[in-house]
C-alpha positions as CSV (number, residue, x, y, z in Angstrom):
1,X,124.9,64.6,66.9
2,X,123.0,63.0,70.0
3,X,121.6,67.1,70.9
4,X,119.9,66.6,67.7
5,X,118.1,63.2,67.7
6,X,116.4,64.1,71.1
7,X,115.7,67.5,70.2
8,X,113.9,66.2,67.2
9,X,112.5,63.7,69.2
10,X,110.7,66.3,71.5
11,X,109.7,68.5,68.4
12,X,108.1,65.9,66.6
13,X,104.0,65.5,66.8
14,X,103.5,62.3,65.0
15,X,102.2,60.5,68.0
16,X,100.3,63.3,70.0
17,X,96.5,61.7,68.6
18,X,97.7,58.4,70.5
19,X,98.6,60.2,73.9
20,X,95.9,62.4,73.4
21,X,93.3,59.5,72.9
22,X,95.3,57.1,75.5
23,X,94.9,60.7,78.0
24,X,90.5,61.6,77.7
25,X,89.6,57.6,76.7
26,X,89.1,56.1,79.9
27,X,87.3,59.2,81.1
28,X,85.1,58.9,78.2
29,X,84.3,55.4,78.7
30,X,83.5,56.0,82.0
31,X,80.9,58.3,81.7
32,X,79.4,57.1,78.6
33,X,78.9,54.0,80.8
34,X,77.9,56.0,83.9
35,X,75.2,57.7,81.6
36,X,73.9,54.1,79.9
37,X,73.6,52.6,83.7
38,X,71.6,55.8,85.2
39,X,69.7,55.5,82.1
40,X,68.7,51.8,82.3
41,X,67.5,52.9,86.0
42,X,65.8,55.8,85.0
43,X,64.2,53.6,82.7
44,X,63.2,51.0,85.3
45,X,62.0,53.2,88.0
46,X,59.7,55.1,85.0
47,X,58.4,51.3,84.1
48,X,57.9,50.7,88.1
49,X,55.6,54.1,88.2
50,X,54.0,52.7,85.0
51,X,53.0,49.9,86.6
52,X,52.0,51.7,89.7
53,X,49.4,53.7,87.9
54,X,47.9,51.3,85.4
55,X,47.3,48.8,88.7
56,X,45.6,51.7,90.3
57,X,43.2,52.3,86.8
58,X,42.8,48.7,87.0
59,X,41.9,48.0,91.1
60,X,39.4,50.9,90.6
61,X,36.8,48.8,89.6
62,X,37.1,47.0,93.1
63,X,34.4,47.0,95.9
64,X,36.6,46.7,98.5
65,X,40.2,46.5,99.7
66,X,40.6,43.2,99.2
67,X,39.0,42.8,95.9
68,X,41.5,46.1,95.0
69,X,44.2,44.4,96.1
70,X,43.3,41.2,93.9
71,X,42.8,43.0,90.8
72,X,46.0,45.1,90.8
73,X,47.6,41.5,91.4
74,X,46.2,39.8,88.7
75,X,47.5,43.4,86.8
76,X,50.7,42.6,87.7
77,X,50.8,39.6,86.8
78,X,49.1,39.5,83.6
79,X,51.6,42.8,82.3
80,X,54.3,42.8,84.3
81,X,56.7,41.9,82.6
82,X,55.4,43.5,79.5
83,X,57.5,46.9,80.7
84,X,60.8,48.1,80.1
85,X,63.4,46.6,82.1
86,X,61.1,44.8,84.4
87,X,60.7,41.2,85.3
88,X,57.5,40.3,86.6
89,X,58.0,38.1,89.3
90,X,60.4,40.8,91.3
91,X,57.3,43.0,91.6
92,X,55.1,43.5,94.6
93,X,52.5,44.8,95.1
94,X,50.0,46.4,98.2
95,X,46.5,48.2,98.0
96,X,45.4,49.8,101.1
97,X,42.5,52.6,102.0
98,X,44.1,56.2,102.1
99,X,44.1,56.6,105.8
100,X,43.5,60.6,105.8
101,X,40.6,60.1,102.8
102,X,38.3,57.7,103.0
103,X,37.5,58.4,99.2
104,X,40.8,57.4,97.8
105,X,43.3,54.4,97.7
106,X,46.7,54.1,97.2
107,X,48.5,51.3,95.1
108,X,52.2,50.8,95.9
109,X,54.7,48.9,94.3
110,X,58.0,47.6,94.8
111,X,60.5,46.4,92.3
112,X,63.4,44.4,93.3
113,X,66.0,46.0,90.2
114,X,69.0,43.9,91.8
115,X,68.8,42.1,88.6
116,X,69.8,45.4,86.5
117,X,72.7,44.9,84.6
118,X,74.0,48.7,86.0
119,X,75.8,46.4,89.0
120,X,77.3,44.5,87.2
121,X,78.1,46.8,84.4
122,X,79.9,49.2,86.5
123,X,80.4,48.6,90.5
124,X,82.2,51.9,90.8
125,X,79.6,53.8,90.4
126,X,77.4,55.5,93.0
127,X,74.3,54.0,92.3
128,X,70.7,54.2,94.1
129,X,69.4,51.7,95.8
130,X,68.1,48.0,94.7
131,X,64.7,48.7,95.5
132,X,62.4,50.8,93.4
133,X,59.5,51.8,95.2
134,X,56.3,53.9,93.5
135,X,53.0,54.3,94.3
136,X,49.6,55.9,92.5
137,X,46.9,57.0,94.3
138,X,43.1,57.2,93.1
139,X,40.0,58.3,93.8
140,X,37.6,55.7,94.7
141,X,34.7,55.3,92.0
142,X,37.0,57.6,89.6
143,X,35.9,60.6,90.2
């Protein structure tokens, strides 16, 4: 009588969905979250380039370095926070002469993204670094 209980018990697939679920779940989870953290860094470091190049469009109209370097500031922050994933007071920003080409500049910008929510969301994970650094160079006078 006992033989036939367990061998029921072993024949029976009323709870394989559970084990099944319970078994590819976590993994899942995991890399759905995996994909949603890379994707609000992708995101961020696109916004950082963003950035990068619309300073450059706007310093162009500067005489000098210095007067470059004051208009991509007042770029920055004017519409830096009006990007994706970006708050504007953790951007920096540097406009220096192209020292191989007189004729262009180049407008570099660094992003401190240690405010992401990807570490926190998921400290497992390998992540890149904190810092999100682009630049944009341009031709001076546009051309």
């Amino acid at each position: 009588m006992k033989y036939r209980n367990t061998h029921k018990f072993f024949k029976s697939i009323t709870g394989t969905s559970a084990v099944e679920f319970a078994i590819v779940a976590p993994l899942f989870i995991f890399l759905t979250l995996g994909m949603i953290a890379y994707g609000i860094y992708f995101g961020a470091a696109h916004s950082v380039q963003q950035i990068a190049a619309d300073a450059a469009r706007t310093a162009i109209a500067g005489l000098n370095e210095t007067e470059r370097q004051t208009l991509a500031q007042n770029f920055i922050d004017t519409n830096g926070g009006g990007y994706v994933f970006i708050e504007a007071d953790k951007l920096e920003v540097e406009v220096a002469d192209n020292p191989n080409d007189a004729q262009q500049f180049v407008v570099s910008v660094e992003y401190d993204a240690g405010n992401l929510p990807i570490w926190r969301f998921l400290e497992r994970l390998p992540l890149p670094g904190k810092t999100i650094s682009r630049s944009s160079t341009i031709r001076i006078g546009g051309i």
